[in-house]
C-alpha positions in Angstrom: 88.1 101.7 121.0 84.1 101.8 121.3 84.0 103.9 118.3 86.2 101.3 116.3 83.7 98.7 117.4 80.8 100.2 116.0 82.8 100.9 112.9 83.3 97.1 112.2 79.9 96.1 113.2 78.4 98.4 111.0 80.9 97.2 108.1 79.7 93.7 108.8 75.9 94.2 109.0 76.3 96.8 106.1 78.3 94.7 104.2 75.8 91.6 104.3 72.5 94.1 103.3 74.1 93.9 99.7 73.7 90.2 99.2 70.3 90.1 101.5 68.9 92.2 99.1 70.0 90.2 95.9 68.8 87.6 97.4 65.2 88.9 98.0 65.3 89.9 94.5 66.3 86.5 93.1 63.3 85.0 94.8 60.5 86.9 92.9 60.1 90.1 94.8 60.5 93.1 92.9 63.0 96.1 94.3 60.0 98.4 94.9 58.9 95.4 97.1 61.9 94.0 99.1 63.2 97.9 99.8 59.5 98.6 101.2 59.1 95.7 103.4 62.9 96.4 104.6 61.5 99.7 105.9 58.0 97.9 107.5 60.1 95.4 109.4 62.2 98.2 111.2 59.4 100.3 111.7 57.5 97.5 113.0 60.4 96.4 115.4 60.9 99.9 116.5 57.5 101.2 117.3 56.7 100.3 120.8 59.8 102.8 121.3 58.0 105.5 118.8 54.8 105.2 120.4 56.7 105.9 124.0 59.2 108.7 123.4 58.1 110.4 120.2 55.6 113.3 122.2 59.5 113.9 123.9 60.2 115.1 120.7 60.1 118.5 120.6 57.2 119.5 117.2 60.0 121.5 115.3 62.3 118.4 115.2 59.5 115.5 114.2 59.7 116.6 110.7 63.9 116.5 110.9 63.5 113.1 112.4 61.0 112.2 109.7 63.3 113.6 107.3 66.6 112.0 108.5 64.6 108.6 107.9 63.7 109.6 104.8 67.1 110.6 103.4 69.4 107.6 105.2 67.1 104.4 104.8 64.0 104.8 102.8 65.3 106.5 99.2 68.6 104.5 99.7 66.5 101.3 100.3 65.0 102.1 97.1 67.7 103.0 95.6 70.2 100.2 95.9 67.4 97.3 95.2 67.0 99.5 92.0 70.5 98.9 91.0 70.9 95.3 92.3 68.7 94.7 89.3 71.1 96.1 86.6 74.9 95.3 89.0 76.4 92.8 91.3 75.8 93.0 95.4 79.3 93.8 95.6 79.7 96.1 92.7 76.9 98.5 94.8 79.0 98.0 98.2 82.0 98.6 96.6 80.0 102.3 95.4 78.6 102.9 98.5 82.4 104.5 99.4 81.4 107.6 98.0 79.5 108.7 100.9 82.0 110.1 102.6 82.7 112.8 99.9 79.1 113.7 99.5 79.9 114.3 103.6 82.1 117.0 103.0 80.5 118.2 100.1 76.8 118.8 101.4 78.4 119.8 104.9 80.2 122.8 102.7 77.7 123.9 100.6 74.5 123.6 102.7 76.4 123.8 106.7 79.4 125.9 105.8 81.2 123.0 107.6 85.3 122.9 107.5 87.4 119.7 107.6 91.0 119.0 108.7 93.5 118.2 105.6 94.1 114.7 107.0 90.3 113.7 106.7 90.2 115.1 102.8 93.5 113.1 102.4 92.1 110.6 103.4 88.9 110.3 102.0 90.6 111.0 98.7 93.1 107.6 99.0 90.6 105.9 99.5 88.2 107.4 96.9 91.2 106.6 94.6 90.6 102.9 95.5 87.1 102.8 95.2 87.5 104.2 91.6 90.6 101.8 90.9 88.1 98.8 91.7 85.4 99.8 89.7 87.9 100.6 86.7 88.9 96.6 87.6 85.8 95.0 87.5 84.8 97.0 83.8 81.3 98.4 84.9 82.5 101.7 83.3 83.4 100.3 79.8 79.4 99.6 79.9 77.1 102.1 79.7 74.3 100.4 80.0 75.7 100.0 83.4 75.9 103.3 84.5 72.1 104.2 85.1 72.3 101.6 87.9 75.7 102.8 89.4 73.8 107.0 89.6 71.1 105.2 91.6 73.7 104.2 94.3 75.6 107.2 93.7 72.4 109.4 94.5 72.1 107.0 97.9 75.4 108.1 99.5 74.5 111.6 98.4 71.7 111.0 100.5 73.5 109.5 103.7 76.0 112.3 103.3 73.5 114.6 103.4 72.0 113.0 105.8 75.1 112.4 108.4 75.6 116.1 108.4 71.5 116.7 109.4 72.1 114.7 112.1 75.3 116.0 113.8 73.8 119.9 113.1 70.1 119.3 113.7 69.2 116.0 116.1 72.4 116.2 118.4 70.1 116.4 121.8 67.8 113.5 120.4 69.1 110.0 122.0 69.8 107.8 119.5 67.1 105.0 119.8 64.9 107.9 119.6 65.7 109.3 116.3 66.3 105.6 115.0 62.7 104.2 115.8 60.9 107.8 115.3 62.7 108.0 111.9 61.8 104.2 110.7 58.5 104.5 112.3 57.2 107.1 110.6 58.9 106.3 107.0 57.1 102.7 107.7 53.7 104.1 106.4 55.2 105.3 103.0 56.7 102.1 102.4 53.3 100.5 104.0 51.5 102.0 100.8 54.1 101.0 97.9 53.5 97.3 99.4 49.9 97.7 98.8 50.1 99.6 95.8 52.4 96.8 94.1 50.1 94.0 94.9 52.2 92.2 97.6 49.9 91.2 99.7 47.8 89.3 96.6 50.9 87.4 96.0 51.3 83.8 97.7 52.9 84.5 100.6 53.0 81.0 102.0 55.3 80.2 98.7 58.8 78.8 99.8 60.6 81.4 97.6 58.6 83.9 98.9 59.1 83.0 101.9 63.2 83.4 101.6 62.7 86.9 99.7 60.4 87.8 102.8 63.1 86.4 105.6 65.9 88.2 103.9 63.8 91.7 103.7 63.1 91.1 107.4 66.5 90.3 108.1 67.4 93.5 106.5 65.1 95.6 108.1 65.1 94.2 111.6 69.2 94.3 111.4 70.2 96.1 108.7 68.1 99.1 109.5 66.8 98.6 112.7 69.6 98.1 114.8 72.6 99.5 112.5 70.7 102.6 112.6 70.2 102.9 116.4 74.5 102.5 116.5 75.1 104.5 113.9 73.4 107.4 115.0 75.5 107.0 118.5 78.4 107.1 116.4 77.8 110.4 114.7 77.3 111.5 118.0 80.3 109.8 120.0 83.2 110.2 116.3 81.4 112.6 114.6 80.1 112.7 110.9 83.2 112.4 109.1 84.6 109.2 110.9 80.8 108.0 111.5 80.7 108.5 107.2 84.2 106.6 106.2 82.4 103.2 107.9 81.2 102.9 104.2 84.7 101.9 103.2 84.8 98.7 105.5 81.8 97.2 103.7 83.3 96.3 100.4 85.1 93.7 102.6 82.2 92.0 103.8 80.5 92.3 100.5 83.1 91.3 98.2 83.7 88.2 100.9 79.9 87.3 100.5 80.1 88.1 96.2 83.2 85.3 96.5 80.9 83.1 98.3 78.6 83.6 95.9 80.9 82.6 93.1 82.0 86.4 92.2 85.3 86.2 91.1 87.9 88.4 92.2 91.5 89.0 91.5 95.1 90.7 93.0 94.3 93.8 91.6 91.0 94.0 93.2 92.3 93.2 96.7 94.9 95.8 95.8 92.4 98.4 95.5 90.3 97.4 98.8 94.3 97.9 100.9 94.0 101.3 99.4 90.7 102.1 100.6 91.9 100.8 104.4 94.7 102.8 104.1 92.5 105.6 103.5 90.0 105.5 106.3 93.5 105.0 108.9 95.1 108.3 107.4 91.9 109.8 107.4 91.9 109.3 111.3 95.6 108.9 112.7 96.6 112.7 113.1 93.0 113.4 114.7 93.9 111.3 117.5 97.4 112.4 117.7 96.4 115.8 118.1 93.4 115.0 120.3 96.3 113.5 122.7 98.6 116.3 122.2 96.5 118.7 122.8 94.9 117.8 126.2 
């Protein structure tokens, strides 16, 4: 039940970060810009936790942390205010799905992991849904659309990559640790494309800079921040398959924010999201049958 918990929180905070970032972009920042202070604000939040656990952190593992940062916030950051310029919030939530499949796939070739025929089955209904509602909504009809759907397609490669790091590599690491290390350290990076695209000459005291700003710390402080710290404990607690297949709960909450937005959405579409929940249940249901069965 604790692990279902997170999984809806995260779908929830997740699934807002879409819109947040559109919104940070519709108020003159530029993606470079509102991905970079995401990254500042969690750093920020999280170092007076850095500066008192990371020498617990054994010297061989900093650059793992540091790397795990990297790889699930600061590219993807990048990468999906990149394609918010070119596709809608929900379009890149809706995307974000595929992570789960770059799970198995990177946990194959590069961790020689194995996974139970109910979690591919599952993963594959709902992959089947995800590519459903992108065939719905036209985006791949468009080419000039598809440069911006690779950006977040190279993002869940990323997390899945990512995911599987973690649950091999940072196991003994508490959570908060690896969280505020990670953020911490991938906080001077994204210090230095702040400086290097002139934000600080802009005028910060603007009001619509001011909402791009709030929504990037918002992001950051929330989105990163604390939905980091939980799901780090859920790779731990479910594993990195389960922890993975949260990314098919956010295309409800960011389709729900596109329609408050004035997206418009139809039958088919909310056909495609039933096939996606369906997946992420199959994908689960035997693992706890046999988990009970088996003690």
């Amino acid at each position: 039940m604790v692990n279902w918990l997170i999984f809806v929180a995260l779908s929830i905070i997740w699934g807002s970060s879409f819109i947040l970032m559109k919104i940070g972009l519709d108020n003159q920042l530029g993606p470079y810009q509102v991905a970079a202070l995401r990254i500042v604000f969690a750093g920020l939040v999280l170092l007076p936790t850095t500066i008192k656990h990371i020498r617990h952190i054994p010297r061989y593992k900093l650059f793992l942390v540091f790397m795990s940062g990297t790889l699930g916030s600061l590219l993807p950051a990048f990468l999906f205010c990149l394609a918010e310029e070119g596709i809608e919030s929900s379009l890149a939530g809706t995307l974000n799905c595929l992570t789960p499949i770059f799970v198995i796939v990177t946990g194959a070739v590069f961790y020689k992991t194995s996974t139970s025929i109910n979690k591919i089955a599952g993963i594959g209904i709902a992959f089947v849904g995800s590519f459903l509602l992108l065939f719905s909504k036209g985006h791949l009809q468009q080419s000039q659309h598809l440069v911006f759907v690779s950006f977040v397609v190279l993002a869940a490669f990323f997390y899945g990559f990512n995911v599987n790091m973690v649950a091999r590599h940072l196991l003994t690491i508490p959570s908060l640790h690896i969280a505020a290390i990670a953020l911490s350290l991938n906080a001077i990076p994204a210090m230095l494309v702040l400086i290097c695209t002139g934000f600080f000459n802009m005028p910060l005291a603007s009001h619509p800079l001011l909402i791009a700003v709030g929504a990037a710390a918002f992001l950051g402080i929330i989105g990163t921040a604390f939905a980091s710290i939980i799901f780090y404990t859920l790779v731990k607690r479910a594993g990195g398959i389960f922890a993975s297949m949260v990314t098919y709960g956010i295309p409800f909450v960011a389709i729900g924010w596109g329609i408050f937005y004035g997206e418009v959405y139809n039958f088919e579409q909310i056909g495609c999201l039933l096939i996606i929940l369906f997946g992420v249940y199959w994908g689960n249901k035997k693992e706890v049958f046999n988990k009970k069965t088996s003690g």
